[in-house]
N, C-alpha and C positions, 0 to 999 in steps of 0.2 A: 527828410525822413526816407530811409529805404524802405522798401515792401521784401519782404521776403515767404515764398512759398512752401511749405514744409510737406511732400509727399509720406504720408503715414501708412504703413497695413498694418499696423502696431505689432512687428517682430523687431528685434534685438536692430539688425542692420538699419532698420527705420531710424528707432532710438538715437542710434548711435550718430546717424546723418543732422540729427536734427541737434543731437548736444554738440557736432562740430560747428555747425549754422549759427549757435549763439554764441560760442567762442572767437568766432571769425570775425564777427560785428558785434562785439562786446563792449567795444568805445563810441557805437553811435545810435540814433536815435533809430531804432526799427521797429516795423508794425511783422509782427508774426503770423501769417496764416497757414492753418494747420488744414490739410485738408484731404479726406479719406473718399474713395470712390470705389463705388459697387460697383460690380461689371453685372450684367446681366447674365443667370443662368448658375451662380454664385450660392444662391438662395435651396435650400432644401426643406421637404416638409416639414424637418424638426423646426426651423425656424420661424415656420407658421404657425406652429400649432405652440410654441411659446412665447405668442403674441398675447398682449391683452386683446380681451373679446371687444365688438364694437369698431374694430378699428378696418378700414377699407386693407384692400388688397398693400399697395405701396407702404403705406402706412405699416400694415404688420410685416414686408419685409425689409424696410428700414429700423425698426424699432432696436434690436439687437445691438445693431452695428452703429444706433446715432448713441446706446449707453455706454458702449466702447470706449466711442469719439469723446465724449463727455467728459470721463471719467483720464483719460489721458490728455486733453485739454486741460483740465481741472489740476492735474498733477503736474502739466508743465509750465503753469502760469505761479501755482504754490511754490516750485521750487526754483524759479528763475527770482532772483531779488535782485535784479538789474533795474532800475530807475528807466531805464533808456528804453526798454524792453515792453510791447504789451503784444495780444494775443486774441487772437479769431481765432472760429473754428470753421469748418464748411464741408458739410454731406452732403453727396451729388450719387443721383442712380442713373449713372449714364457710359455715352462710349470714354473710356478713361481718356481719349488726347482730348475727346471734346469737351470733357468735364475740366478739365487741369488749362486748358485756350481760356473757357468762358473766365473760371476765375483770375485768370491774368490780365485779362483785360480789361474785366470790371473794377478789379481792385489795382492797379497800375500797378503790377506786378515788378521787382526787377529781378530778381533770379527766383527760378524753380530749383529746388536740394531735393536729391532722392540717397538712399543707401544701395547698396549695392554688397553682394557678399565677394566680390570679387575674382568670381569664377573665371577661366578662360572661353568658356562658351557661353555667348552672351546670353542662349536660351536661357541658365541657370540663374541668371542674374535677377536681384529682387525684382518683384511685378512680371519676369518671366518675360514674351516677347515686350511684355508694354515697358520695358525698360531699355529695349530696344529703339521702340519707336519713338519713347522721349527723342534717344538723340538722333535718331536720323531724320525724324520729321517736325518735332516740337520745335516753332520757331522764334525759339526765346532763350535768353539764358539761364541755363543749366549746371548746377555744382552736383558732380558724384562724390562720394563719398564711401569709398571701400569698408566694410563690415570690419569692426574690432580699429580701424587706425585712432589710435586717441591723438588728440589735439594737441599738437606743439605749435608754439609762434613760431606763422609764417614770414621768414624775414629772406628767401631767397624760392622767386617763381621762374620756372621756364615757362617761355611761348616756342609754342613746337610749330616751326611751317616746315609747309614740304612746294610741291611744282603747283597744286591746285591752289595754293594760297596767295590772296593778292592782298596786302593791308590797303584800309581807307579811312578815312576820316572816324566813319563808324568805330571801327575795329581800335582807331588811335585813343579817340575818348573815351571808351569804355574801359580799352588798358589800364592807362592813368588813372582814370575812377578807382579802380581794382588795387594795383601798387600805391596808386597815398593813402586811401582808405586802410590797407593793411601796414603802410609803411615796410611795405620791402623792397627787395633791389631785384629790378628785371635781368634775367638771362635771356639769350633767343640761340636758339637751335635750329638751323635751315639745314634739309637734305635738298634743296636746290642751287647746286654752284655756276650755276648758269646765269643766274639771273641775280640782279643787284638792286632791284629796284625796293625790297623789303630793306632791305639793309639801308639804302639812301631814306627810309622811311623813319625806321627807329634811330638815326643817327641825328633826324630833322627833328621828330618828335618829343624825344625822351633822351637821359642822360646821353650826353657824349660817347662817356667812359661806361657803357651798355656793355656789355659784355654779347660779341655777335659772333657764331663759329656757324661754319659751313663743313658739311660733310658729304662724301659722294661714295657709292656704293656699297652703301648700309642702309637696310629696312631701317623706317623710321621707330617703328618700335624698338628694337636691338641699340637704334641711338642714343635714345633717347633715354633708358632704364640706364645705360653706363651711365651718361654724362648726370644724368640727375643724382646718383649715388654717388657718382664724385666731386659733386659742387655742392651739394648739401642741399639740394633743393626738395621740397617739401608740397609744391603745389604746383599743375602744370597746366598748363594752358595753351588750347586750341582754339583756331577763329574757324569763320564763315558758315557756310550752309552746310552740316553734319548730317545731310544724305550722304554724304562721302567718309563719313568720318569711322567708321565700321568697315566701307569696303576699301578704304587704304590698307588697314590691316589686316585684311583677309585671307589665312593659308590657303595652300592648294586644296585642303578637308574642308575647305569652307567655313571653317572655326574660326575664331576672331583672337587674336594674342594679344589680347587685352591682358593675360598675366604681367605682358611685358613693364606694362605701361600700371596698373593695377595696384601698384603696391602704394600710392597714394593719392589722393586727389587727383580728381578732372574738372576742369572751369570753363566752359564751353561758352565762347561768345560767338553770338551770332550776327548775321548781317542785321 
């Protein structure tokens, strides 16, 4: 059975993350957890003072946000009739990465899905910095999912390496998890021509006839937004530790061109 993690603020890009999540693993056995997190400081009087009486401090500032969760819990278990399919919920008033860690670990999480509206500065992006720091410090696997992309079968993924990336065993079996699970056919995209040792990897690992190109002196983003609109691919894929994975694409503004890359899925595996 997979676990899968469904980050919710309950806006539209949420939604949207969460109906790709069950389209994606629609043919196998998965446990859902839905899981919404209060930041601290989030809370205003109004939402005290529309608490039921009697109830302590936490208590009446969770109350609101757990009938939220409830209520949209409630909606996406009524409207999932997948057999395969069932559904937790989990409200946490804590620091968000340490709220989103603990439930990963208790519940043997295998990927965290968050939405995303797709902006070029990652500020703007759902959860704001904390969708940030998913990927550069959350050290787990991570599916984005761009705001409004609806769901087509994934039958063609890129894996995007550049010079920082080294495949390993890690990184090999979770691949393969990934493409037979969805039964698609791997691409790989390397801007490192120096080096062969990824390629002697996918050639050991996974299909022969892989399909492996190298390219040199093109930002990884600008590569990778062609070659994915010319090969039809639909989902993309990044390894290892993704403190890097923001400042690879980082302009001289500091901005992150994530447009490039943005316009569909990200599937973040990690060490």
């Amino acid at each position: 059975m997979r676990r899968i993690l469904l980050l919710t603020d309950f806006s539209e890009a949420a939604n949207n993350a969460i109906h790709y999540a069950q389209h994606l693993w629609a043919d196998f056995q998965c446990e859902f957890h839905l899981l919404h997190v209060v930041i601290s400081g989030q809370y205003t009087t109004e939402s005290l003072l529309s608490s039921p009486p009697n109830e302590n401090v936490y208590s009446a500032l969770l109350h609101k946000t757990k009938k939220e969760l409830l209520q949209s819990f409630e909606e996406l278990s009524a409207n999932n009739q997948n057999a395969k399919h069932s559904f937790r919920y989990h409200l946490d008033h804590d620091d968000f990465l340490d709220a989103i860690h603990q439930v990963v670990v208790k519940e043997n999480i295998d990927v965290v899905v968050l939405g995303s509206n797709g902006a070029s500065n990652v500020k703007e992006v759902l959860f704001g910095t904390h969708a940030l720091n998913i990927m550069r410090r959350l050290p787990h696997n991570v599916l984005v999912v761009p705001d409004g992309f609806q769901f087509r079968q994934v039958r063609r993924v890129l894996l995007l390496l550049d010079r920082s990336d080294h495949l390993h065993d890690l990184h090999i079996r979770r691949i393969n998890d990934l493409i037979s699970t969805i039964d698609a056919q791997l691409y790989v995209l390397s801007v490192d021509p120096d080096s062969n040792a990824n390629e002697l990897q996918i050639k050991e690992h996974f299909n022969k006839e892989t399909p492996y190109h190298q390219v040199e002196g093109v930002p990884l983003e600008h590569a990778a937004s062609t070659y994915a609109q010319t090969n039809g691919i639909s989902l993309i894929l990044m390894v290892g530790q993704m403190a890097g994975f923001v400042d690879r694409l980082r302009g001289n503004q500091g901005k992150t061109n994530l447009s490039k890359l943005y316009h569909m899925p990200l599937f973040l595996i990690r060490d």
